[in-house]
N, C-alpha and C positions, 0 to 999 in steps of 0.2 A: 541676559538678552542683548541681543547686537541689531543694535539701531540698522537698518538698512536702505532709508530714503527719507526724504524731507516730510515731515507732516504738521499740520496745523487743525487747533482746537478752539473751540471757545470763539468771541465776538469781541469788539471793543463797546460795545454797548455797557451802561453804566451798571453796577454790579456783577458783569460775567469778569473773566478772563480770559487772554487769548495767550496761548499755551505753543510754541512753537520748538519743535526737534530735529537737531539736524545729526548726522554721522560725524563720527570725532574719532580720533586716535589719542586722546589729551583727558582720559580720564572724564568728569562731567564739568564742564564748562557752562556757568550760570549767570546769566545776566538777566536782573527784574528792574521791572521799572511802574511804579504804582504811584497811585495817589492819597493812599495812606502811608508811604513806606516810611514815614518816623514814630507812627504807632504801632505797626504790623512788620515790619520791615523781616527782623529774624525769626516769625512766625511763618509767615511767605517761604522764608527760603527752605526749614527745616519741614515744613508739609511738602515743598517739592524733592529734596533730598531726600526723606525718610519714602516717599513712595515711590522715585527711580529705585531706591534702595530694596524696598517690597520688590519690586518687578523685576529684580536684579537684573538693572543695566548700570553700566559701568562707564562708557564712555558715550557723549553724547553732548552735543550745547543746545541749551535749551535757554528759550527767549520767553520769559513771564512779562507781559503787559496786563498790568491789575488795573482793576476800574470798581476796585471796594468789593470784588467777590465774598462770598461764604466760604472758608476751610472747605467746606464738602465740596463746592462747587470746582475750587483751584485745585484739589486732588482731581475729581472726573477728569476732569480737563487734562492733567498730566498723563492719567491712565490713556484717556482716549486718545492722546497724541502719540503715546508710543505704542500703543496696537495697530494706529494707522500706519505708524510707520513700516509694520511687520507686516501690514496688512491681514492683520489678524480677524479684523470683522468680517473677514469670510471664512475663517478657521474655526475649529471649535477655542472658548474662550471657557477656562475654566473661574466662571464670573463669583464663586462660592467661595475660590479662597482671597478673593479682593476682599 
């Protein structure tokens, strides 16, 4: 999948994450920034790699701002930034093999 415009996800509210994706030519470019990150830290980064990974996108910088999310929560929040970015929530979404 090929990132095509800027999208953001998620809140800075305490337990969300705000999950931001931009267009790259540089492979995936990852910058997180939490307030767990010395307990979660390589857990963060390998749920958002493993699910650009699922969606196969390949080139992309994407900005994690954690604020103690759920796993579940910080995946949505990836999914949903790069369907925004396809603008895929007006396309059909085949939500069954997420």
């Amino acid at each position: 999948m090929r990132i095509e415009k800027n999208a953001i996800a998620g809140t800075l509210e305490s337990s969300d994450v705000q999950v931001t994706i931009e267009p790259s030519t540089n492979g995936i470019e990852l910058t997180i920034q939490s307030s767990v990150m010395n307990q979660y830290g390589r857990q963060i980064k390998k749920v958002v790699l493993d699910t650009l990974t699922k969606l196969e996108v390949e080139d992309a910088a994407v900005i994690v701002i954690d604020k103690g999310a759920l796993e579940c929560t910080l995946k949505a929040r990836v999914e949903c930034a790069v369907f925004r970015s396809l603008d895929a929530s007006h396309k059909n979404v085949s939500w069954e093999v997420l």
